[in-house]
N, C-alpha and C positions, 0 to 999 in steps of 0.2 A: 559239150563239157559242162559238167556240174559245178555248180558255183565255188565249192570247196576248193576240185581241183583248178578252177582259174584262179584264185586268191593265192594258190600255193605256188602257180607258176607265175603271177605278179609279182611273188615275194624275191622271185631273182634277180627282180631287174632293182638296182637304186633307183631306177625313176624311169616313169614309161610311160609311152606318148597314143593318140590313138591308133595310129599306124603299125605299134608294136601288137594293138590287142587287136588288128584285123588281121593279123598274121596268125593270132594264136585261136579266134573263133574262126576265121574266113565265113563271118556274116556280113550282111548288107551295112553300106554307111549307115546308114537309120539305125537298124537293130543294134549299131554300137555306140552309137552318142545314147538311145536309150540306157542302155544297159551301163555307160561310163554314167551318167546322171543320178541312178538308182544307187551304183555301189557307191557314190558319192554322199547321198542321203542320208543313204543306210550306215556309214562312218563304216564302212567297210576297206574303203580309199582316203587318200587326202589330193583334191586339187591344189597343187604347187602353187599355179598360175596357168593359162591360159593354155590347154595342148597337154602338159605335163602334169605327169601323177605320180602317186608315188602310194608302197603299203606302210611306208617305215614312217617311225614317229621321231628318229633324231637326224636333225637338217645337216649333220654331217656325215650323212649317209647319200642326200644327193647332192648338198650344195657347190661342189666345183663341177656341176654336170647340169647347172641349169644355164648357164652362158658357157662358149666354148670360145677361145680358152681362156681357162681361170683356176687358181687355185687358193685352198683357205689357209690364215693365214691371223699374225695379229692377234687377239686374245683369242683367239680359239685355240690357234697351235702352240700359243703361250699355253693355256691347257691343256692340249694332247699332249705335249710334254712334260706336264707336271711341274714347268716352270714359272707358275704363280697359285698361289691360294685362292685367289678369287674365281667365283663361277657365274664365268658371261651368259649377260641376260639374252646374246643376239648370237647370231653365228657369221665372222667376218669373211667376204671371199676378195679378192684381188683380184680385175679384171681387165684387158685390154680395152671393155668396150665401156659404155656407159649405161650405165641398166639401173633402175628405181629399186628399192628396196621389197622385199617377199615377206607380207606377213601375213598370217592365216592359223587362228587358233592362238596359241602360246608362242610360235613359233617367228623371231625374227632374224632375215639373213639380209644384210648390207654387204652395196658391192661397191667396194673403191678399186677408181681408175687408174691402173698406172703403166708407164711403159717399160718399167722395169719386169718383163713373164721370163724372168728364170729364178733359177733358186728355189725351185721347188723337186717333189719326189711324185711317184706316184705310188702310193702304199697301200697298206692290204687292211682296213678296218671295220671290222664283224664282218667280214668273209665278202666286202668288195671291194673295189679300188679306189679308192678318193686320191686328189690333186692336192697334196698338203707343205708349205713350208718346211725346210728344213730349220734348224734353231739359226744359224745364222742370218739365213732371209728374213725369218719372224723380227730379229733385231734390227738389223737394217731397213725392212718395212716400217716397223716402229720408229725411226728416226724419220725415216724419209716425210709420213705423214704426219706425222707427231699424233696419232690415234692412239700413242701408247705411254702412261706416263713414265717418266726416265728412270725412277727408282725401279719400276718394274723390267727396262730390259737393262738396267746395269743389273740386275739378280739371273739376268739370263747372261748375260757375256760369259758370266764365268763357269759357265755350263758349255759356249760354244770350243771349236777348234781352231786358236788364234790363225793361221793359214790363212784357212778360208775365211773367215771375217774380213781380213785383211786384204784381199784379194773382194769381196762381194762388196764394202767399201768403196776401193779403188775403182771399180767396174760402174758406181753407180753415177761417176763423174761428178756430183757434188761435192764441192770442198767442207760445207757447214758436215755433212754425215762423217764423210773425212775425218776432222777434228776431233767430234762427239764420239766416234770411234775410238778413236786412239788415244782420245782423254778416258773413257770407260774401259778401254783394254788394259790402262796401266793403271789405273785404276783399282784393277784384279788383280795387279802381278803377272800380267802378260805381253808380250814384245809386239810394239805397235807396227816393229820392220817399218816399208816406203810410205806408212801413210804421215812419218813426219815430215814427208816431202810435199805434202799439203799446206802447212800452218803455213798463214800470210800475217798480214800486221791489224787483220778486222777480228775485234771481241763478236762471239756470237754466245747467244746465251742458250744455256744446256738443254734446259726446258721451255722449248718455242712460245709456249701457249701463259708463259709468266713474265712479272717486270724482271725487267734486266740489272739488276740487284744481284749483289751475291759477290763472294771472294773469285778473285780472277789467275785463271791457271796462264802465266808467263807463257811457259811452252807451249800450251796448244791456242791458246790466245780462247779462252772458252771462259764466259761468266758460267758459275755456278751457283745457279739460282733456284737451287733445291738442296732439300738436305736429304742424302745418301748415308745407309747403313754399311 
């Protein structure tokens, strides 16, 4: 096989390992670490990391396919959904396991641990499958780690399907998510249903990562220690 046609049949895969390209030359181990080395050089390929490659230049093309299982999540799918104006410098994935951050060239993909793996879709983008948040996970991810600032997923709540919010909330077993939930659902104009079955008599403040400062919500027992549009 000519070099063209093995680029065009790399092109199918999000990401391929060397075992995928001994199936597709059935040449010698040697002839194919060669030949992964050259088309590496050549900027023909990109090395992911260690085994994995890929022909594609946007990381959310492989990124919930470099640790299994995982899926992206947090400002990225706050951007795949057009639910922020800003454009992340990094590509975020969510993963059961623990794994060091991928960076090579421009390209940087972070992976947080958590044991929350549902809440995700498997979707169809530029013609493969990626592992991607739904809007309500993206929101609840965002509270759970506080990797996302609050003004940013109160602009998303009111995009999600109070339901399910409500329900992926309740499920996360945290009472502090609880609250921030159901203070940012009414927040919207939307019906917080059982998560008022949460509030206890502890102030937590909205935005984890600031002083706890700020006008204090009675009902959900929530300092708000940011200012919201």
């Amino acid at each position: 096989m000519n070099k063209i046609g093995l680029l065009k049949r790399l092109e199918t895969y999000a990401m391929f390992t060397p075992n995928d390209l001994a199936k597709i030359m059935q040449k010698t181990p040697e002839y194919n670490r060669l030949l992964l080395h050259r088309l590496v050089k050549d900027n023909l390929i990109l090395r992911i990391e260690k085994g994995k490659y890929t022909t594609h230049d946007d990381p959310l093309i492989y990124g919930s396919r470099i640790v299994t299982p995982s899926y992206i999540s947090l400002w990225s799918s706050l951007r795949y959904y057009n639910l922020t104006t800003q454009l992340p410098l990094v590509t975020t994935v969510m993963t059961a396991k623990n794994k060091k951050q991928v960076k090579f060239g421009e390209d940087v993909i972070i992976f947080t641990k958590t044991k929350h793996m549902w809440g995700y879709d498997r979707i169809n983008y530029n013609g493969f499958e990626v592992f991607m948040a739904d809007k309500e996970k993206t929101v609840i991810d965002g509270l759970l780690t506080m990797k996302l600032p609050v003004d940013e997923v109160n602009n998303a709540v009111g995009e999600c399907e109070g339901q399910k919010l409500v329900s992926y909330a309740i499920r996360t077993g945290n009472r502090s998510v609880m609250k921030k939930t159901g203070y940012l659902m009414e927040r919207n104009k939307m019906t917080a249903g059982k998560l008022v079955e949460s509030i206890d008599g502890n102030y937590i403040p909205l935005e984890g990562n600031r002083p706890k400062k700020g006008m204090k919500s009675k009902r959900w027992k929530v300092i708000v220690n940011i200012e919201l549009e």
